[in-house]
C-alpha positions in Angstrom: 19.1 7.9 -15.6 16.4 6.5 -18.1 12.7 8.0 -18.1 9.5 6.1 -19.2 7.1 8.0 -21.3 3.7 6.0 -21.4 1.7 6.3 -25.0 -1.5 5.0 -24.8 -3.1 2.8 -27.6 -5.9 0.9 -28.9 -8.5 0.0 -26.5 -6.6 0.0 -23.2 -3.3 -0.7 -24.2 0.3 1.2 -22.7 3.1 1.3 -25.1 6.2 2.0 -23.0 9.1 4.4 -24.5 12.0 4.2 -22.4 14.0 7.0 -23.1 17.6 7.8 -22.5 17.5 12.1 -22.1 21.5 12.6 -22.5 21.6 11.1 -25.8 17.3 11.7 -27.0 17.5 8.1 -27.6 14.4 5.8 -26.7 13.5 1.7 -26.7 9.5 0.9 -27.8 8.3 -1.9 -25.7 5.1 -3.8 -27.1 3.8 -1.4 -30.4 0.6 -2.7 -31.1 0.3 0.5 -33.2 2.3 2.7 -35.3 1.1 5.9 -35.4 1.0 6.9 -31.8 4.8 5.9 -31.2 5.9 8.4 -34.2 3.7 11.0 -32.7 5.4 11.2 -29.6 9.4 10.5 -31.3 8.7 13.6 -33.0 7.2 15.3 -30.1 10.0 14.7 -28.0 12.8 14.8 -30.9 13.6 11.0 -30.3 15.4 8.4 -31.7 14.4 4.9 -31.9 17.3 2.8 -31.0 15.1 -0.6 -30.7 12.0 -2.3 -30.1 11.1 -4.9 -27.1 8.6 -7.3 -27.4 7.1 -9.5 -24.4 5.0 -12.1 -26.8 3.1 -12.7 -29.8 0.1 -11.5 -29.6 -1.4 -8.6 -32.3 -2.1 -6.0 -30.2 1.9 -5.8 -29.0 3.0 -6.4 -32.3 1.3 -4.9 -34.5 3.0 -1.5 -35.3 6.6 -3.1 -35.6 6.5 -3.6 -39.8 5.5 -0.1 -39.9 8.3 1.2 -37.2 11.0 -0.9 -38.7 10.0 0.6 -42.3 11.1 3.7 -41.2 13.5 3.0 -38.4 16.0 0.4 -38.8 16.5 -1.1 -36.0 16.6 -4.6 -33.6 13.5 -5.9 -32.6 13.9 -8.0 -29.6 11.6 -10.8 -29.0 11.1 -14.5 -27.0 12.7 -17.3 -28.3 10.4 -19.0 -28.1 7.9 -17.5 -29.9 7.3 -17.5 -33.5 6.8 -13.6 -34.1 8.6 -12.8 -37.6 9.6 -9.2 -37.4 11.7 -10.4 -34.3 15.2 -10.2 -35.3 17.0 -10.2 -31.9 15.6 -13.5 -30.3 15.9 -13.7 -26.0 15.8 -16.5 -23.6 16.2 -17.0 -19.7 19.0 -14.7 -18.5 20.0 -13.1 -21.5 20.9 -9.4 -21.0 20.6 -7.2 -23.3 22.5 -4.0 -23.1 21.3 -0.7 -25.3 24.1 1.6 -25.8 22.1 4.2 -26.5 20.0 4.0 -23.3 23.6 3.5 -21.0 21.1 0.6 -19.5 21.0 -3.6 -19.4 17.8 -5.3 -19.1 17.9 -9.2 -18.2 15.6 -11.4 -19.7 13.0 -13.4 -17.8 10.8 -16.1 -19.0 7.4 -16.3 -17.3 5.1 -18.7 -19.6 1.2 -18.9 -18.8 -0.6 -15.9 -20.5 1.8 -17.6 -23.6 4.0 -20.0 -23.7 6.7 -17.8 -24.7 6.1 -14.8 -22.9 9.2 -12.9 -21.7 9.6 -9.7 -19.4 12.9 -7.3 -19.7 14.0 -6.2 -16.3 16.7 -3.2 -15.5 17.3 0.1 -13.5 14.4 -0.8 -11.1 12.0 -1.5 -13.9 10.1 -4.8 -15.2 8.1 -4.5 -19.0 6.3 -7.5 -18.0 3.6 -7.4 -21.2 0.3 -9.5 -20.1 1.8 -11.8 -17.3 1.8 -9.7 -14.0 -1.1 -6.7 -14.1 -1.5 -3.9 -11.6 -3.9 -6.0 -9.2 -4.0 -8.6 -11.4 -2.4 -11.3 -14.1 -3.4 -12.5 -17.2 -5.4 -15.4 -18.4 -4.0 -18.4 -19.2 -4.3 -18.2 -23.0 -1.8 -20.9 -23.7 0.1 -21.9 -19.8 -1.2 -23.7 -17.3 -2.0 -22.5 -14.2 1.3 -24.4 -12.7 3.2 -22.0 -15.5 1.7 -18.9 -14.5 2.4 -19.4 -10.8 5.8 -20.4 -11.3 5.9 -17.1 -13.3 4.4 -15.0 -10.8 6.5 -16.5 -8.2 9.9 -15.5 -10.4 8.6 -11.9 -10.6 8.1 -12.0 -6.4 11.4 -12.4 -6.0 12.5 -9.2 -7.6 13.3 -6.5 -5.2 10.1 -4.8 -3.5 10.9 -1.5 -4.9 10.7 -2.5 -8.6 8.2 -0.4 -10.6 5.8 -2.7 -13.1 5.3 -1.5 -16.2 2.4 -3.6 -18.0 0.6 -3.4 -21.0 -3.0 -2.8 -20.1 -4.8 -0.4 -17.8 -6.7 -2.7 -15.9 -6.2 -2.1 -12.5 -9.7 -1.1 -11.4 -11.6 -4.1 -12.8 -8.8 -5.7 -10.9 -9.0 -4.4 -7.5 -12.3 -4.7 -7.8 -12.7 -8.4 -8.0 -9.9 -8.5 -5.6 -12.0 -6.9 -2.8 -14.6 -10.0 -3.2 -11.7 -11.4 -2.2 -9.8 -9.7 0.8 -13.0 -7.2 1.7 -10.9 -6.4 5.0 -7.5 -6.0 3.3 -6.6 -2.2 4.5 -4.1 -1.6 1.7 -6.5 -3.2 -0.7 -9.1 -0.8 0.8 -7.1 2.6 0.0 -5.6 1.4 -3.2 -8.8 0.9 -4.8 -10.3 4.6 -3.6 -7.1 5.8 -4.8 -7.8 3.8 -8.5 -11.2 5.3 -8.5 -10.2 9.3 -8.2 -7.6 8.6 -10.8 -9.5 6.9 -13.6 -12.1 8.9 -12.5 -10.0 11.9 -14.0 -9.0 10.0 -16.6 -5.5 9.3 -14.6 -3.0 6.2 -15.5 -2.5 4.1 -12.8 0.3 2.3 -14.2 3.3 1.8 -13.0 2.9 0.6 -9.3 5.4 -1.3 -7.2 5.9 -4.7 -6.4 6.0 -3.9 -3.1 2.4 -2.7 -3.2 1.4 -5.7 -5.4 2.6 -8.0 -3.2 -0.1 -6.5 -0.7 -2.8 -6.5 -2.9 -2.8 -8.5 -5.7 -4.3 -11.9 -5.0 -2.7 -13.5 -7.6 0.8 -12.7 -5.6 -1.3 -13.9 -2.7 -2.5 -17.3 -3.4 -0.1 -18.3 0.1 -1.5 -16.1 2.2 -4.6 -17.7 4.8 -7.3 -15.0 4.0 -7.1 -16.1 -0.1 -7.1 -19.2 0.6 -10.1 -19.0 3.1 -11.9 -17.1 0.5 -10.7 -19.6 -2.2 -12.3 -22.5 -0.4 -15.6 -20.0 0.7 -16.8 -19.4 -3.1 -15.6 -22.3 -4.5 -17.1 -24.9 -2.3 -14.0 -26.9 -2.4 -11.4 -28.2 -0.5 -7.9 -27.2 -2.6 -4.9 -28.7 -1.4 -2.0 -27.2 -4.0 -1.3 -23.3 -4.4 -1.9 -23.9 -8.0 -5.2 -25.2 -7.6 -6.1 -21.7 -5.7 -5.1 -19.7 -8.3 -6.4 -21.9 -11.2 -9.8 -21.3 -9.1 -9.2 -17.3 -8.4 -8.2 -17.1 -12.4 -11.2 -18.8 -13.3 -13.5 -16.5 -11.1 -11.5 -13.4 -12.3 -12.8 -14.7 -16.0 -16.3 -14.7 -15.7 -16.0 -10.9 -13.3 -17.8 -8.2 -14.3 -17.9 -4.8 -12.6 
């Protein structure tokens, strides 16, 4: 069985190492540094067997030249992206298979935080990079709202149990906007007292579990009547499409601050 360590990085940022134990053999998703993925391959006495990458953006990227001048080795990527270090290029369905890890990941593409974006999913795990956040998504840098939903939907389908592995820790800021949302959602309730203890001691709160998005997350929720009641409440408007709630809940989520 594969193991996930969690580095930490930048600001707020999770770099995932998924490691293969049997043969000390790992996979870096999203490096958007170098040095703190060396420090724990040395740590742990690992070898990097190949780099994942969700979509463009710096802070996922940025430590690949500097890995791959040391470690030569694929660096997975969208298609449809232009990233340059990205030797290994992925579209809908592909599967990749790591020989190292003993593990496949299929390839799903969910455009809206950009229009490229991809998420690798295998052995009960999604790296879904800045589409789908614990209690939240992310904002619609390139996609349109229709994208994003379409891409949330594809990630609904997976099965409940699947852990989520994203690339930020921002599941407080999250659950707290989603409470102006849902003040009476029970789940919602205890998951967020929960989130406070942990980053409260400093804890991750990354991964969680579909299963428990799907009852909190309101941008998994833009079907359900109490979202949509609270849509129409703070918005003053009368939305007719499922889009058009979660255009307005993303929009709202923008200008939210704790």
């Amino acid at each position: 069985m594969i193991e996930i360590i969690r580095i930490p990085a930048l600001k707020d940022n999770y770099i995932w190492l998924i490691h293969q134990p049997k043969t000390k053999c790992g996979v870096i998703v999203d490096p958007g540094e170098a040095q703190p993925v060396f420090d724990i391959l040395s740590h742990y006495h690992i070898q990097l067997s190949a780099i994942f990458l969700t979509h463009r953006h710096w802070d996922h990227c940025n430590g690949v030249a500097q890995l791959r001048d040391h470690f030569k080795v694929p660096v997975y990527g969208p298609k449809k992206e232009n990233i340059p270090v990205c030797s290994k290029p992925l579209q809908e369905n592909d599967t990749v298979f790591i020989e190292t890890l003993e593990a496949s990941f299929r390839i799903l593409e969910i455009p809206g935080h950009t229009l490229g974006h991809i998420a690798y999913f295998g052995e009960n795990k999604l790296f879904c990079g800045d589409t789908l956040f614990t209690g939240g998504c992310g904002r619609l840098f390139e996609g349109t709202a229709e994208q994003m939903l379409s891409s949330l939907k594809k990630l609904k389908n997976l099965p409940p149990q699947t852990l989520i592995y994203c690339g930020h820790e921002y599941t407080l800021a999250n659950l707290e906007f989603a409470k102006t949302l849902e003040p009476q959602n029970q789940a919602l309730i205890e998951r967020l007292e929960s989130t406070r203890k942990k980053r409260a001691r400093n804890e991750a709160t990354v991964p969680s579990t579909l299963a428990l998005e799907l009852e909190t997350n309101p941008f998994l929720r833009t079907n359900v009547s109490s979202i949509i009641k609270a849509t129409k409440h703070f918005s003053k408007q009368k939305p007719s499409k499922e889009s058009e709630i979660f255009l307005l809940i993303r929009e709202r989520k923008d200008h939210f601050k704790l």
